[in-house]
N, C-alpha and C positions, 0 to 999 in steps of 0.2 A: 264485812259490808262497809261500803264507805260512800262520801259524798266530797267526788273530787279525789285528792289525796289524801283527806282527814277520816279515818278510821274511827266508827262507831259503835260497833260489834264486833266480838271477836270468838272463834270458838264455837257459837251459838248452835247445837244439838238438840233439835225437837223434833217432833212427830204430832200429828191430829187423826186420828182412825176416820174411818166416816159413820156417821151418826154421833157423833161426840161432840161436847163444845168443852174447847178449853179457853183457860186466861194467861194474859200476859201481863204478872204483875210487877209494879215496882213507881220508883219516884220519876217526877219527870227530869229528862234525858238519861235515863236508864238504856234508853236502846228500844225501848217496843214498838212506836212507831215506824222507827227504821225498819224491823223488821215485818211489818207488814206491808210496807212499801218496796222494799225486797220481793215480797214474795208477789204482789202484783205488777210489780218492775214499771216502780214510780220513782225516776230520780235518783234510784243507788244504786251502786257498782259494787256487787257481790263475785265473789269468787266459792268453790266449793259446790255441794250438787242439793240442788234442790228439782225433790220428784213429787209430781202429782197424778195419783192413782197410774205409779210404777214406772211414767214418763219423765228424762230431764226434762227440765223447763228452765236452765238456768239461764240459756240464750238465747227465748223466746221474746219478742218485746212484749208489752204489754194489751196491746190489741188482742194477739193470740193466745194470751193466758185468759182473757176474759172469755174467750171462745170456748175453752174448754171448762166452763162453768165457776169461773172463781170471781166473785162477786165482791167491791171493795165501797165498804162507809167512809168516807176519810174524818179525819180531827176538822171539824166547823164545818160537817154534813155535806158541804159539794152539792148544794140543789143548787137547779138554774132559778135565781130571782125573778128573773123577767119572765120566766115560761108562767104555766097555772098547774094547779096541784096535777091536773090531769096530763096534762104536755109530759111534764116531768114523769109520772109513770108510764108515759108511752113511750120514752127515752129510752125509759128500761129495758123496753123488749125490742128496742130499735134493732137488734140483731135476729129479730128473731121470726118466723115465716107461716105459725100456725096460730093463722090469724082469730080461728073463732077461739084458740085454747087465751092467748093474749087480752080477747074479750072477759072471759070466764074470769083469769087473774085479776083484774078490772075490776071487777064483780066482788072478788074472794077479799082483794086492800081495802074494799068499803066494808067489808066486813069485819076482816082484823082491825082497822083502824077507822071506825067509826067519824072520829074528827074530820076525817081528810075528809071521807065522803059528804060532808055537809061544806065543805071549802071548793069541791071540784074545780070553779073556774075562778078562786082567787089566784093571783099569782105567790108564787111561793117566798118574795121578797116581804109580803105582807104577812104572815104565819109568826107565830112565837117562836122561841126556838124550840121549845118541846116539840111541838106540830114541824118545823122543819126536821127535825132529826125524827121523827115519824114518819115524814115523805122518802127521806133518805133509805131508810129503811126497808119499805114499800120498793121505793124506786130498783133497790136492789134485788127485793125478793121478784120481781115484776121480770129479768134473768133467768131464773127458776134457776137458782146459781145451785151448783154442787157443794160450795164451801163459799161461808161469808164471814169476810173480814172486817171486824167492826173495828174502829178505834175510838175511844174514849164517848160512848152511847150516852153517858149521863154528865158530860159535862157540859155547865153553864143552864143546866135543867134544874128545875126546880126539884125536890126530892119527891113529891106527889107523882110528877110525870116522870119521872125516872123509874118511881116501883111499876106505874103501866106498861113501863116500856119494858122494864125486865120482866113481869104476867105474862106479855107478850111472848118474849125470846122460850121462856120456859116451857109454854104451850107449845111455840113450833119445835121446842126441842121435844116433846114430849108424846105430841102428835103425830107431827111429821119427820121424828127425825134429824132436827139442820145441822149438818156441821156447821162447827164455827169456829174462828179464832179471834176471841176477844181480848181489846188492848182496854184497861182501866186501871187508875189511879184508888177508886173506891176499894179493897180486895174486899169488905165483908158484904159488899151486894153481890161482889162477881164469883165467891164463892160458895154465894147461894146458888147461883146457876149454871157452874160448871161441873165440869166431873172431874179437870184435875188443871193443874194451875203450874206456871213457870212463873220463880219471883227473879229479876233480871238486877242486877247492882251494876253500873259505870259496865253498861254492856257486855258483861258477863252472864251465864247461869247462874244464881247466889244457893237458891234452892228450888226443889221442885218433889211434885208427888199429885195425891189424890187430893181433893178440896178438904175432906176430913181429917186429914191426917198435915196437913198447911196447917190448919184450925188449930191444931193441937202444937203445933210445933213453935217453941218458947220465944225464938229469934220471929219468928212471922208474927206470932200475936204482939211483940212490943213494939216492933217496926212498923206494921204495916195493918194492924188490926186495933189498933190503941187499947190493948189489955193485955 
């Protein structure tokens, strides 16, 4: 993967089942971002095969990847400021043509995220950033994506909003299901909520496995777990 000629990732060998949420750990410019904008085909020029539920998609642009259910949070949440909490979740299902189910979702984000429902016609430039990266959220669930790509969910949050936000993720993981692929600097929140974890060094694989077995492993707890 690269941006331009300057190569960022190299190698890079993963998989995500569906029902599963994994992480993408490591320091920053490790490569995880790159690859989640890779895989939404944001701005980098990958080589190699990248398949979603059995399809290439490596020369798809990224309109048609979102088509096929793959839903992307970007690093500094991507809400529209000017819109209102509400504009923004209707953003989300801008593609999409069942209009009373689109209502319902409407219904379900004042539910998962109680905040926003009391904000509906503030605009989203005015929100905290916890509350933006909970529209973010929303906006993407609002999709009914197949897979969501989150990148760095608890940065610049305070640590309060950060554990709601991952109740959150654990619930839809738990409830419903969501795949995901999450990018985070934090490994011991993300490996409360995943099921199994890629740690990435100077865009390499460095190590990888189950979140329990990360946990245990001596090189991840001094790097990247502080014990």
């Amino acid at each position: 993967m690269a941006y331009g000629r300057t190569a960022v990732v190299h190698g890079i060998d993963l998989h995500v089942q569906a029902g599963e949420m994994v992480a993408l750990l490591g320091a920053n410019g490790a490569g995880k971002t790159s690859i989640l904008r890779a895989i939404s085909h944001q701005q980098v020029t990958s080589t190699g095969t990248l398949r979603f539920e059995g399809q290439d998609v490596i020369d798809l642009p990224a309109p048609a990847i979102a088509e096929l259910g793959v839903a992307h949070v970007p690093e500094g949440r991507g809400t529209f400021a000017d819109l209102t909490v509400l504009e923004n979740l209707y953003v989300g299902a801008i593609r999409r043509r069942d209009r009373d189910g689109v209502e319902q979702d409407l219904a379900r984000m004042q539910t998962l995220f109680p905040k926003l429902a009391t904000r509906a016609k503030q605009t989203a430039g005015t929100l905290s950033g916890g509350e933006q990266q909970m529209l973010a959220i929303a906006r993407a669930l609002m999709m009914r994506p197949k897979m969501l790509l989150l990148d760095e969910p608890s940065f610049g949050i305070a640590p309060r909003v950060t554990q709601e936000i991952y109740e959150l993720l654990r619930e839809l993981r738990e409830r419903e299901h969501l795949t995901a692929l999450v990018v985070e600097q934090n490994a011991n929140i993300a490996l409360d909520l995943v099921d199994r974890a890629y740690v990435l060094e100077s865009g390499r694989i460095a190590a990888q496995g189950t979140a329990a077995a990360l946990r245990e492993d001596d090189t991840v707890r001094r790097s990247y777990l502080g014990h």
